[in-house]
C-alpha positions in Angstrom: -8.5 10.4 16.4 -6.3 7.7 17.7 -5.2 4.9 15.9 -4.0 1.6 17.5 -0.3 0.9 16.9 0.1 4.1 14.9 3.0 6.6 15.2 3.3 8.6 18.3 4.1 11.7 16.4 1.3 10.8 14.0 -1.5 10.1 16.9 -0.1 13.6 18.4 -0.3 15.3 15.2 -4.0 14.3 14.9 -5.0 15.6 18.4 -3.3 19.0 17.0 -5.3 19.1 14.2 -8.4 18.4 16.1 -7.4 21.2 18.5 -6.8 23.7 15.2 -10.5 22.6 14.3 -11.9 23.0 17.5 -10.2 27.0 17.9 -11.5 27.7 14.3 -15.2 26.9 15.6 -14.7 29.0 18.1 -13.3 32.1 16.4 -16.1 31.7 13.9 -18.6 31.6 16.5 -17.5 34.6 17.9 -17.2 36.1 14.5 -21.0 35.6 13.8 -21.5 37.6 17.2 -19.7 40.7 15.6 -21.6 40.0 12.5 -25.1 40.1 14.0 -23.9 43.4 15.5 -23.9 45.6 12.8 -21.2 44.0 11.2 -18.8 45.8 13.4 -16.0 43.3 13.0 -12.5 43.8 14.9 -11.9 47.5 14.4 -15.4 48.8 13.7 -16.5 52.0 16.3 -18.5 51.3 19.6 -19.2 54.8 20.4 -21.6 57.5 18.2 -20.8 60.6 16.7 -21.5 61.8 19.6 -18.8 60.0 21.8 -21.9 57.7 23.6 -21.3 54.0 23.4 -23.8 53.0 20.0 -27.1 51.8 21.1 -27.6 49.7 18.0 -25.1 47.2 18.8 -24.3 45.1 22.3 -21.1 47.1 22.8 -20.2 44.8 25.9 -20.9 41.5 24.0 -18.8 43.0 20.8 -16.1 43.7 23.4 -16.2 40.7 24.9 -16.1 38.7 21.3 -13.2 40.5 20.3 -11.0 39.9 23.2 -11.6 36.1 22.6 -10.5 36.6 19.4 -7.7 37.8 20.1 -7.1 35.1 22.2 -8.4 32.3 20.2 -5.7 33.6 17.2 -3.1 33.8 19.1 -3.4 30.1 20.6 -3.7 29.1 16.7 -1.0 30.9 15.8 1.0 28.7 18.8 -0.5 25.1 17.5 0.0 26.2 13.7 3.8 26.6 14.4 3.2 23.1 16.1 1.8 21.2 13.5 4.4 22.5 10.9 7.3 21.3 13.4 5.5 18.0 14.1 4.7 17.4 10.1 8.6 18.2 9.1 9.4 15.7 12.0 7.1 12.9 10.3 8.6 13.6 7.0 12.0 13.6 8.0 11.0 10.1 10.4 9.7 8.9 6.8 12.8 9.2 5.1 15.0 7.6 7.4 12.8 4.4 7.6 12.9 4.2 3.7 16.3 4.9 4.2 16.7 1.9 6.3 14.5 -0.3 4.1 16.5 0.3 1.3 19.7 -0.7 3.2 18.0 -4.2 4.6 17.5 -4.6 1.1 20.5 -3.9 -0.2 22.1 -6.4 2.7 19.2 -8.9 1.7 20.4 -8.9 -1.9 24.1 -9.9 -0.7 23.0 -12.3 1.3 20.5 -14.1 -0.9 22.0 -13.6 -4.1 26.1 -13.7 -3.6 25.9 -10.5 -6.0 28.6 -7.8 -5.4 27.5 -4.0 -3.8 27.0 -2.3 -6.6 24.4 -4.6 -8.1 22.5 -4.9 -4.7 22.2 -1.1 -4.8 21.3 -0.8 -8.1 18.5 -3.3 -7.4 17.5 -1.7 -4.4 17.3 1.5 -5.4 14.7 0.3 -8.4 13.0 -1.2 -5.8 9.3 0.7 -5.8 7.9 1.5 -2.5 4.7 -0.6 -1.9 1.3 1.9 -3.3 -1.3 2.5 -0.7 -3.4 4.7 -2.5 -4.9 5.1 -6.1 -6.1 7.8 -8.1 -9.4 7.4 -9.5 -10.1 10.6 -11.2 -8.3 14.4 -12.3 -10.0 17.2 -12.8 -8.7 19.7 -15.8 -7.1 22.8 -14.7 -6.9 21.5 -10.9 -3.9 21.4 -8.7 -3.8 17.6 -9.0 -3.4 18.3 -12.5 -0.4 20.8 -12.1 1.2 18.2 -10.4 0.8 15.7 -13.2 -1.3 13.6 -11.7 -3.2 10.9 -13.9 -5.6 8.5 -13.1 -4.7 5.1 -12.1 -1.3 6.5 -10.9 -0.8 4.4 -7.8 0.7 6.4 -5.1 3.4 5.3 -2.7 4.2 8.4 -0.1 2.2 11.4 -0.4 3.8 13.5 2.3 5.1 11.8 5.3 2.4 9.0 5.0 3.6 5.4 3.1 2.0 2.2 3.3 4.1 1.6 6.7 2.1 4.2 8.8 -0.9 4.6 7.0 -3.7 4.0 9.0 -5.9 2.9 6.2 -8.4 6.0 6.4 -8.9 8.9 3.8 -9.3 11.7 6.4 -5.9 11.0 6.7 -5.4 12.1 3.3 -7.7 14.8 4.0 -5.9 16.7 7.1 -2.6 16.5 5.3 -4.3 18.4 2.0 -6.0 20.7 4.7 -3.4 21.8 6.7 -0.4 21.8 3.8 -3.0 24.1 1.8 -0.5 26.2 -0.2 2.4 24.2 0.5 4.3 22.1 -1.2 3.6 18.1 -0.6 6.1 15.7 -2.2 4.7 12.6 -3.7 6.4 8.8 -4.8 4.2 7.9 -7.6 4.3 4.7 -10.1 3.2 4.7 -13.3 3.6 2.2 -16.0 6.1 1.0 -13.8 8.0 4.1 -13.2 8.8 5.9 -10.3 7.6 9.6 -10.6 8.6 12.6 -8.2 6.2 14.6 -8.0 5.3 17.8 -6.2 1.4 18.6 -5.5 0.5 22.1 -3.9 -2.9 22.0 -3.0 -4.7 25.4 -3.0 -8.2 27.1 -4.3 -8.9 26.5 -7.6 -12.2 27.1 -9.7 -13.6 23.8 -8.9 -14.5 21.7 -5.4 -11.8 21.0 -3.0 -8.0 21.7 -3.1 -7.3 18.8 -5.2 -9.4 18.2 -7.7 -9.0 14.4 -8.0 -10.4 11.5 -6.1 -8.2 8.9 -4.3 -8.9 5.5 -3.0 -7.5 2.9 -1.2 -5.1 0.5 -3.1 -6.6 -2.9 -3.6 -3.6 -5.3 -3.3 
């Protein structure tokens, strides 16, 4: 998916994550082959009691599904390793613009308002980062939930994505739950106008999804 005028690291990390899709197809197609062979699976045996290769099974098609396999997890083994690097890189990119915001601020308060540097950073630092998303539902017992998620909690970052490179669709939102499954995503929340750290972790739970809540775009 490419956005226009979105982050380079972002529009690479995309076509990564389309790439991870694409090798999981393929590793499940070949999977069904050693499935509609008996079941053999990776290690199961090709050859009889007897020492003769099985005549129940395709032993040269099984063969030839595991070697891609092998191939096809080793490759997403490489782009997994990838997409971590490139996702710490976004965060890390993400902190060092709010970084910067909050100096321009801080110089914007000087400027504008005569007042001295310890009131400009006290005002910039209670400065909330604009929401871009809004949560419109949490399920009991789900992740979101651990997190302390509520609804209506309007959420500023959620990961390396803020309203400065959000590209304005969900499946955004949805790659970063799917490929940060068991990991832990940091989130800028406000609330009653507070600003709330929080730390979600999505992961398999006992109902739908990894979340267990519903976002939506903030309405300005």
């Amino acid at each position: 998916m490419v956005v226009p005028n979105s982050n380079p690291l972002e529009t690479k990390l995309f076509k990564l994550m389309s790439d991870k899709d694409k090798l999981e197809t393929q590793i499940n197609t070949y999977g069904v082959i050693l499935s509609q062979n008996d079941n053999v699976g990776m290690t199961g045996p090709l050859i009889d009691t007897e020492g003769f290769p099985r005549n129940d099974i395709d032993v040269h098609q099984v063969r030839q599904a595991r070697q891609q396999i092998i191939c096809l997890q080793n490759d997403h083994k490489a782009l997994m390793k990838e997409i971590e690097k490139l996702m710490h890189e976004l965060h890390a990119e993400a902190k060092q613009a709010h970084t910067s915001q909050q100096l321009s601020h801080k110089a914007a308060g000087m400027d504008l308002n005569n007042s001295s540097s310890d009131d400009s950073e006290e005002m910039s630092d209670a400065l909330p980062q604009k929401p871009f998303l809004k949560v419109k539902n949490v399920s009991v017992g789900s992740p979101a939930e651990e997190a302390g998620l509520r609804i209506n909690d309007e959420i500023s970052e959620f990961g390396s994505a803020n309203a400065n490179n959000f590209n304005k669709k969900l499946e955004t939102i949805a790659n970063i739950v799917k490929h940060m499954h068991d990991r832990r995503i940091p989130l800028k929340v406000l609330r009653n106008n507070e600003i709330l750290n929080l730390i979600l972790i999505p992961h398999t739970w006992s109902g739908p999804g990894l979340l267990g809540c519903n976002v939506d775009l903030f309405d300005n």
